[in-house]
Each structure stands twice: as C-alpha cells, then as structure tokens.
C-alpha positions in Angstrom: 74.1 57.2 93.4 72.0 57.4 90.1 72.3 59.3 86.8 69.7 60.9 84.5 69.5 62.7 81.3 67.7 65.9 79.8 65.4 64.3 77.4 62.4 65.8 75.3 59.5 64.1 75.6 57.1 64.5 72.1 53.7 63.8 71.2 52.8 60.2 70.3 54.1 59.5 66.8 56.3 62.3 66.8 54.1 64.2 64.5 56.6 67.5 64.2 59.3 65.5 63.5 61.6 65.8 66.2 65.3 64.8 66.5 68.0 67.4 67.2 68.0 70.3 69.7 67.8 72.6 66.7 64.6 71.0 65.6 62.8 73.1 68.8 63.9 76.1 67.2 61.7 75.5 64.3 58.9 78.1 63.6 55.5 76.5 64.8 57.0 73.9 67.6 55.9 74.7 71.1 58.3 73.9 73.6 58.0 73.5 77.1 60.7 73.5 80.2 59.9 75.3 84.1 62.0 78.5 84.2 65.6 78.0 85.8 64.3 81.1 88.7 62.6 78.7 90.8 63.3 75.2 89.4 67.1 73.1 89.6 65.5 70.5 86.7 65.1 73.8 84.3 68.6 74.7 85.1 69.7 71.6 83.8 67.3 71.7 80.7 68.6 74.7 79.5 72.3 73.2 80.1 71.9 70.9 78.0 70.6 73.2 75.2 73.3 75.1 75.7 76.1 72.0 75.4 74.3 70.9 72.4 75.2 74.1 71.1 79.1 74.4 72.1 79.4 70.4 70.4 77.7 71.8 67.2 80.3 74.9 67.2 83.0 73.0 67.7 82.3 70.4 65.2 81.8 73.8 62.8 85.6 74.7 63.6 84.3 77.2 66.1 86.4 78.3 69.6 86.3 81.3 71.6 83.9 84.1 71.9 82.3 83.4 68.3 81.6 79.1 70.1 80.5 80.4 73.0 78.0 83.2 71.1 76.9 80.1 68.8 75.7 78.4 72.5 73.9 80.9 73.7 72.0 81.7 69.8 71.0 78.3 70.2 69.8 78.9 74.0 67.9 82.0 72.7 66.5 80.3 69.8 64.7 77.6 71.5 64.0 80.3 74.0 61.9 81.9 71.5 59.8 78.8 71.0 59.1 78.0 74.9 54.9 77.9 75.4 55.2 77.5 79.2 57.6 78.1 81.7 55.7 76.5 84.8 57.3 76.6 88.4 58.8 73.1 88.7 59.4 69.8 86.5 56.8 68.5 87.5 54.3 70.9 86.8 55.5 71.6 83.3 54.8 67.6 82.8 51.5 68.3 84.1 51.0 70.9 81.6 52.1 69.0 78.4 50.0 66.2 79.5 46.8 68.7 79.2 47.8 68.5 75.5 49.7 72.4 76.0 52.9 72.1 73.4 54.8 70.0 71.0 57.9 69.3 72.7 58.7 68.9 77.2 61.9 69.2 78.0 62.8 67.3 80.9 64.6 64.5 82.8 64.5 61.1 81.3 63.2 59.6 84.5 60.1 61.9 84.2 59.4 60.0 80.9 60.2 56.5 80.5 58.2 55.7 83.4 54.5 57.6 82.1 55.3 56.1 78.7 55.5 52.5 80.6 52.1 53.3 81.9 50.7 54.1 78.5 51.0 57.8 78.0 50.6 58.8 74.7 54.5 60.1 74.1 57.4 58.8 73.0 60.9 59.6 74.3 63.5 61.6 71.8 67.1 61.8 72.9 69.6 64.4 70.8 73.0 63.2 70.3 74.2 65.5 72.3 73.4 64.9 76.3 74.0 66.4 79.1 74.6 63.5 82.3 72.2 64.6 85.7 74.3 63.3 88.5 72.2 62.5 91.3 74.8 62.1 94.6 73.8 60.8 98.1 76.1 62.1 100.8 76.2 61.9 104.4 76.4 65.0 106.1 79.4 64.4 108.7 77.9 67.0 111.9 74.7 66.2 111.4 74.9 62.4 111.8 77.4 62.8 114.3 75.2 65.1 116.6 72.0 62.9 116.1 74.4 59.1 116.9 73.0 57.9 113.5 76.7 57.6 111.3 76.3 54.0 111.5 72.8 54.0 110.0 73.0 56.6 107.3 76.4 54.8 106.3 74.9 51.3 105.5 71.6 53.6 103.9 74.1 54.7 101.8 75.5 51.6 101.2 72.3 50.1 100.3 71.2 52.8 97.8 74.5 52.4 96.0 74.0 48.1 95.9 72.3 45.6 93.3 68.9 45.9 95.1 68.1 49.0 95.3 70.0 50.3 92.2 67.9 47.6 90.0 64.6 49.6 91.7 66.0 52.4 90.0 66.2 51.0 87.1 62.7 50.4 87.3 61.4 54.1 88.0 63.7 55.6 84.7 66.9 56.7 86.5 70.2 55.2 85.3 72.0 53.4 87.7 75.7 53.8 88.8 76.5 50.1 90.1 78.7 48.4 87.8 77.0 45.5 88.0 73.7 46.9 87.4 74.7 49.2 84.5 75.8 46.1 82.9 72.6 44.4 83.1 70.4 47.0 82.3 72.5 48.3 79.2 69.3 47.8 76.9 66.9 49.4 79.3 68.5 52.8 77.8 69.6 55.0 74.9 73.4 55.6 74.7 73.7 59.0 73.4 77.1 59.6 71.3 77.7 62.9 72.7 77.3 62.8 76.4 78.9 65.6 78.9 78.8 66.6 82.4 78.9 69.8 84.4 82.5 69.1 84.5 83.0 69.0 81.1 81.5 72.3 80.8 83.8 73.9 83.3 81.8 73.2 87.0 78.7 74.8 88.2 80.0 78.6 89.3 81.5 79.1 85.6 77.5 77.5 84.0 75.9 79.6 86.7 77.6 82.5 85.5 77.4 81.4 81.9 74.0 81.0 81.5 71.7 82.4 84.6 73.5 85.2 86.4 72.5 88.9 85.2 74.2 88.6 81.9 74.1 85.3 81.5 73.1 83.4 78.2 69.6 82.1 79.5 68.8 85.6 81.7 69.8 87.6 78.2 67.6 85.5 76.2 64.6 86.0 78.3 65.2 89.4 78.5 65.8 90.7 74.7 62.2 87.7 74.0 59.9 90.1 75.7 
C-alpha cells in the first residue's frame, strides 16, 4: 500500500556533521532508536544498520562469516553510542525533541512531516537504505464471517488509488501507485543503495540474525553493559 525508509533525523544544521551510518559510531554522537524488545519500528532501525553494514563489506571484497561479522561490528558500534532506547517510535521522537541526543533514528514518515511544521531538524538519508513495506491485506475468514468482503475490497482498492495514495504523500510515506510515484518523484530522496527484507534473506533468517538469543543486536546489547 505505502513504503517508508529508516532515516536519521539530526539537529537543525547538522551541527555533528552527519552523513553515513558509520558517522553514529563516532565518539561524542548520541544516538537514539526504541529497543527492537517491544517496538517493530526499532526492529527495522537496527535492519538498516545492519544492511548498511553488509553493502560496506561487500564493496570491501568481503563474503562469508568475516561480511556478516563486519554487519554486526557496525550494529554493535552504533550500539555503543545509543543515549535512549524508549519503548516505541514514537516515544523516542518525543525524547529527541526534549533536546535528549544528536542523532533519532527512525522512519522517514516520522520526520518529513515535523520538519514541514517547523521543527528544528533536518532529515539525513545514508546511501544505504533499507525500504519499510507497509501492506494492507484483507483477512479472507474474518470478512467472510462478518458479510463485509465487498467493503473491505473496495477500502482496499481505495487505499491503493490516486486519492488516497497522494494523502500519503502528504503525511511522509512513499506511495506505491504508479501514477502517484511519478508525480511525487521530487517530494523524496532516492537513495542509491536501497534493499528490502528480501534482499536480506526474509524476516525468520533477520530475526535470527539480528534479535534471537545470539543474534547480532541481542549480542551487542549484551557484551555494552
């Protein structure tokens, strides 16, 4: 239906200097993201971190154990440098806007509408990105058992035409409609290096990855404290 991307959100000016994922790893930058126990928007934060990470190995002639080690340094590196992890997205904005941190972590649809209104950040996106599918789907017994298929069909419909994908536009997520994503092109940064969960092997191989027991992310957290 819509797609977002993990963005960092700095303080106006960019006064650390902030470009690259490896720039939040830098000694005196305080970073912010929710933790990926009780929060799905973390869980993609720290994907992206850890994508970032894979691109830069492979572009180093990296594969294997030794690419997917350079990942997870990079996860643990920036790990090092987080200030907050609050319970949700939405409270970690909350927190960065009470002036705690250099550098939020977060979706791109969390940002570019606060900076419309006049928040004093600006937007950074890393050439490397990772792509937040948002899906709309309608559940076959439910609609079935409550006679409403032919209503949540043309919902569906709706949410996926011109209308209400140029709303979305509007409130920062990126819209899937051809027609739309032509139009609003320049409404958005393009970055070079984009991926998807797919990409990265699905969500039980990154689950496993990065936030089961040994995981990258649960390791991190654990060797930090």
């Amino acid at each position: 239906m819509t797609t977002s991307v993990v963005a960092l959100g700095v303080r106006k000016g960019n006064p650390k200097g902030i470009q690259r994922w490896e720039d939040l790893t830098k000694p005196g930058v305080e970073v912010l993201y929710p933790s990926p126990k009780t929060s799905g928007g973390a869980m993609w934060d720290v994907i992206a971190i850890y994508g970032a990470g894979l691109h830069d190995g492979k572009q180093k002639g990296l594969a294997g154990s030794a690419l997917d080690q350079h990942a997870a340094d990079l996860v643990k590196r920036v790990q090092r440098n987080v200030k907050v992890m609050d319970k949700s997205g939405r409270e970690s904005v909350t927190t960065f806007e009470r002036g705690v941190g250099d550098v939020i972590v977060t979706y791109e649809n969390e940002l570019l509408p606060r900076i419309k209104q006049g928040r004093p950040y600006d937007l950074i996106l890393p050439s490397e990105m990772v792509v937040v599918e948002n899906p709309i789907a309608v559940i076959d017994r439910n609609a079935d058992r409550h006679h409403v298929r032919d209503l949540a069909d043309a919902f569906v419909s709706f949410l996926n035409g011109e209308e209400a994908q140029q709303a979305f536009v509007e409130f920062g997520f990126r819209p899937t409609n051809e027609k739309v994503v032509k139009t609003s092109t320049a409404a958005f940064i393009h970055p070079p290096h984009a991926f998807t969960i797919a990409d990265l092997g699905g969500w039980d191989h990154v689950f496993a990855v990065l936030f089961s027991p040994q995981g990258a992310w649960s390791r991190a957290v654990e060797e930090i404290r």
